[in-house]
Each structure stands twice: as C-alpha cells, then as structure tokens.
C-alpha positions in Angstrom: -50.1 4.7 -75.7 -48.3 3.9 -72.6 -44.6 4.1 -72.4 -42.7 2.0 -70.1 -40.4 3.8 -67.6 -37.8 1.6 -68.0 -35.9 -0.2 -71.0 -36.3 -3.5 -72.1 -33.2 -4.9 -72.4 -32.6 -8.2 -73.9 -30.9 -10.5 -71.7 -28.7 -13.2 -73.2 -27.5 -16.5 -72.0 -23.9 -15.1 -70.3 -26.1 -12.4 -68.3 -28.3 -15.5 -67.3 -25.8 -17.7 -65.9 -23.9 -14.4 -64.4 -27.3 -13.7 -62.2 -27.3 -17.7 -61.0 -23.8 -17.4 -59.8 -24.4 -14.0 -57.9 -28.0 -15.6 -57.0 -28.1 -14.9 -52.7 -25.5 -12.7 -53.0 -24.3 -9.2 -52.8 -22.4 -7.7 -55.4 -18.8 -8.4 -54.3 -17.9 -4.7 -54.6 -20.4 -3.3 -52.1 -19.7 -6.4 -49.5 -18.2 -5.0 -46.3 -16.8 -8.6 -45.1 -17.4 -12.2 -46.1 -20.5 -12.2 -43.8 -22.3 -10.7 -46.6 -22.1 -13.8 -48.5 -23.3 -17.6 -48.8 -22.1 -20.4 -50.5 -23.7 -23.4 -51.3 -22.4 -26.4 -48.8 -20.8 -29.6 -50.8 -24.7 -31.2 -49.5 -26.1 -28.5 -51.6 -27.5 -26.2 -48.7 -27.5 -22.6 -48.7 -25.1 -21.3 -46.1 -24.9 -17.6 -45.0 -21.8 -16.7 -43.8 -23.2 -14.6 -41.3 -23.4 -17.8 -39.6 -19.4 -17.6 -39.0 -19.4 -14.0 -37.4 -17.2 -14.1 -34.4 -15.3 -16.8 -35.7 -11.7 -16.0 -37.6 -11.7 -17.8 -40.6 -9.0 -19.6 -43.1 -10.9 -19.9 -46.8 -9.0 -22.8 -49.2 -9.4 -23.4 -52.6 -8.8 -27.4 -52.6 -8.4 -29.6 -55.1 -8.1 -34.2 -54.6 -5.4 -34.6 -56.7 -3.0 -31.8 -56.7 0.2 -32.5 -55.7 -0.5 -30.5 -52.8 -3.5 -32.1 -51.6 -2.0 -34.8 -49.0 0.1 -32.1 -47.1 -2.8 -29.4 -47.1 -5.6 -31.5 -46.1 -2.9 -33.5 -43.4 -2.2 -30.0 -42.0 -5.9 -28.6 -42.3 -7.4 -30.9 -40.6 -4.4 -30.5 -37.9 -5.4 -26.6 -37.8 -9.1 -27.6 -36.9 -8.2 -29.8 -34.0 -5.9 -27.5 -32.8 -7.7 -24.4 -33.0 -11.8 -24.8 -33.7 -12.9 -26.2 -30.2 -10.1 -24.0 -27.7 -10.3 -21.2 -30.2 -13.2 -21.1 -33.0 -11.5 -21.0 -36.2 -13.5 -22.3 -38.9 -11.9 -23.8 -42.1 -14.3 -23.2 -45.5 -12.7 -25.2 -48.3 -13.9 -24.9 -51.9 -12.8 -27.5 -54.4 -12.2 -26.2 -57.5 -11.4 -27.9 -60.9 -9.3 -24.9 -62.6 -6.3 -26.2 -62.2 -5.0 -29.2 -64.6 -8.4 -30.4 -63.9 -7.4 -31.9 -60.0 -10.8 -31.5 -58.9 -13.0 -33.6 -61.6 -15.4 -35.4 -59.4 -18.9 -34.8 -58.4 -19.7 -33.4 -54.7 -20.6 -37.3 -54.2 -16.7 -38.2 -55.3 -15.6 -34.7 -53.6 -17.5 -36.0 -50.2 -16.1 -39.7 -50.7 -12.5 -38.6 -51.0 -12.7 -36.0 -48.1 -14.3 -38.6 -45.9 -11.2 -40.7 -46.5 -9.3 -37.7 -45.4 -11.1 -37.6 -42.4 -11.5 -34.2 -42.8 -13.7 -32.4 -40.0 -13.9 -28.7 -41.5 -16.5 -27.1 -43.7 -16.5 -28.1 -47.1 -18.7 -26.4 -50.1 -19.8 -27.2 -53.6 -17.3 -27.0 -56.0 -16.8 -23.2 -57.9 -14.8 -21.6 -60.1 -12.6 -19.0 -58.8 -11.0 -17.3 -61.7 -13.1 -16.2 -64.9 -16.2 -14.9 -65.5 -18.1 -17.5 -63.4 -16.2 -16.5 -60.2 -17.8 -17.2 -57.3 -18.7 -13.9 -55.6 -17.2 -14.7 -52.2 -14.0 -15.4 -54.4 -14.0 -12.2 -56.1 -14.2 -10.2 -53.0 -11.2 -11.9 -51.5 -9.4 -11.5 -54.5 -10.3 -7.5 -54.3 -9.5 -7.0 -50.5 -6.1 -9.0 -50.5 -4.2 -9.1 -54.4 -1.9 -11.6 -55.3 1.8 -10.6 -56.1 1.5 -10.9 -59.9 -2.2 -10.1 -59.8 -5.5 -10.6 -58.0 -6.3 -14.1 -59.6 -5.8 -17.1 -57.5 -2.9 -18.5 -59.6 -3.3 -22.9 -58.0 -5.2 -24.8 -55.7 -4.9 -24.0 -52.1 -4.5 -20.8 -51.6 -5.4 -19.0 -48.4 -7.2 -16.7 -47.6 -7.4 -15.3 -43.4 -10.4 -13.9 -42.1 -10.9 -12.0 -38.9 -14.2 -12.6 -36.4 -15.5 -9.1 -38.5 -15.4 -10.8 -41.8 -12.4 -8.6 -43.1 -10.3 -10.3 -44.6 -6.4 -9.7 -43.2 -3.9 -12.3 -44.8 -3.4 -14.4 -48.3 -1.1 -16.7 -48.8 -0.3 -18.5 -51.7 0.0 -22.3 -52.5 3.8 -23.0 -51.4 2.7 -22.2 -47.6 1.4 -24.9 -45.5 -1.2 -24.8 -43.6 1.0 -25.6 -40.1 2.9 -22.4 -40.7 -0.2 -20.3 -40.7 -0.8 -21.5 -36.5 1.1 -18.5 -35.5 -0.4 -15.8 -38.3 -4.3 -17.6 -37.0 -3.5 -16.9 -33.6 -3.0 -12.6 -33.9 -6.7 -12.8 -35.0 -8.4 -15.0 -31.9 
C-alpha cells in the first residue's frame, strides 16, 4: 500500500472563493510593492501592475453615489490632467459597494456613470476592500500604511500614495480632497 506524502485536506466553499480572490496574485504579506499585484480592469482584463513601475501612483476606493463622489471624481480627474502627461502619475480607482451600498451597479452602470464623469484614469472591477474577500492589493495597502483607528478602510475614497518603486508612502482618509494631495504627489515624481 502506497502512502501519500501529503494530506488530503478537504477544501470547503470559503477556502474556494478565498483562492479565486487571491487567483494571480501573491500573498499580500510576502509582496514587496504593489507591482507584485494585478487587478482585474472594470473591462474585465487582467492587469499586472508591474505595468505602472516608474510611475507614482494615487490608489481610490470610489464609489457613484457617496456624497463624496462629485468633489473626488471633479478633483481626480483634475489630478490626471495636471500631473499624468508632464509627470506620470497614474490614478487606479476601485469602486466598491461596502459602504451604505453607493456603488450598486454593474461594471456596465460603473463604466456608464464614469463616462459621464469624463473621467480619464484607470478604473477596475469593483472589490471588496474590508472582510474576508479583500482584495489582495487592498490588504497589502492596508498592512504597509494603517489607518488611525485601525488598518480597515473605514468609507469610500480613501487614498492610498504610491512611489515609482511600488512602496506605498502616504494614506489619506476620505475628508481629504484629492486637490490637496498636488503638493504631497509631487515629493514622489
């Protein structure tokens, strides 16, 4: 009789959907900068952020109907043309529906509504970024740079800075406008 050299273990539904979140990923504790990641764009494309070495980075949780969202995408998208063509920051915004449920559509509503925004930075597929079925990317942010009463992201748009290595240098919670970060983005270029 042949013994196996390693245990089968059974594998329940939880462990399943924990693999398909961290599917393309690293584990968020052995990362060494958010180049070590991908995300899935809000097409539904696989996007390694390797792609954004060299570039300094703001990452935003975003949500369409927060009463945040008007100033934050206004100011984002005054960020990008300020600073991605004379400077290379990249904005990577992630709707999330965890708050009071302000993110509810589909990417196809999600897409609609940022079109109407006129909104020229890099949006993804909506993720969680609190719980169990945090997105990876969003855990290691979270570990590099804690919040004040704790590492969870506590509402929509909250920032996260990234220098051109990937490390992540700044957070900044909801209350702070994007304009006010022009003079934090420009230590990193």
């Amino acid at each position: 009789m042949r013994f196996l050299k390693y245990p089968i273990i059974p594998v329940g539904l939880q462990q399943i959907r924990n693999l398909a979140v961290m599917s393309g990923n690293l584990d968020y504790k052995s990362a060494k900068s958010v180049h070590d990641f991908e995300a899935k764009s809000i097409k539904g494309e696989d996007v390694p952020l390797e792609k954004y070495k060299g570039h300094v980075l703001l990452i935003v949780n975003v949500a369409s109907k927060c009463g945040l969202t008007a100033t934050n995408y206004k100011e984002l998208n005054e960020l990008y043309d300020q600073f991605a063509e004379s400077h290379g920051l990249r904005i990577l915004a992630f709707p999330c529906n965890q708050f009071n449920g302000q993110e509810p559509g589909d990417s196809d509503e999600i897409c609609s509504f940022a079109d109407r925004q006129k909104v020229k930075f890099d949006l993804f597929e909506k993720i969680d970024v609190n719980g169990e079925t945090t997105h990876p990317l969003w855990k290691y942010l979270k570990k590099e740079k804690g919040g004040t009463l704790g590492n969870f992201i506590k509402w929509n748009f909250t920032k996260f800075i990234v220098d051109k290595d990937g490390k992540v240098v700044e957070r900044h919670g909801p209350n702070v406008d994007p304009s006010s970060l022009a003079k934090n983005l420009e230590k990193y270029f």
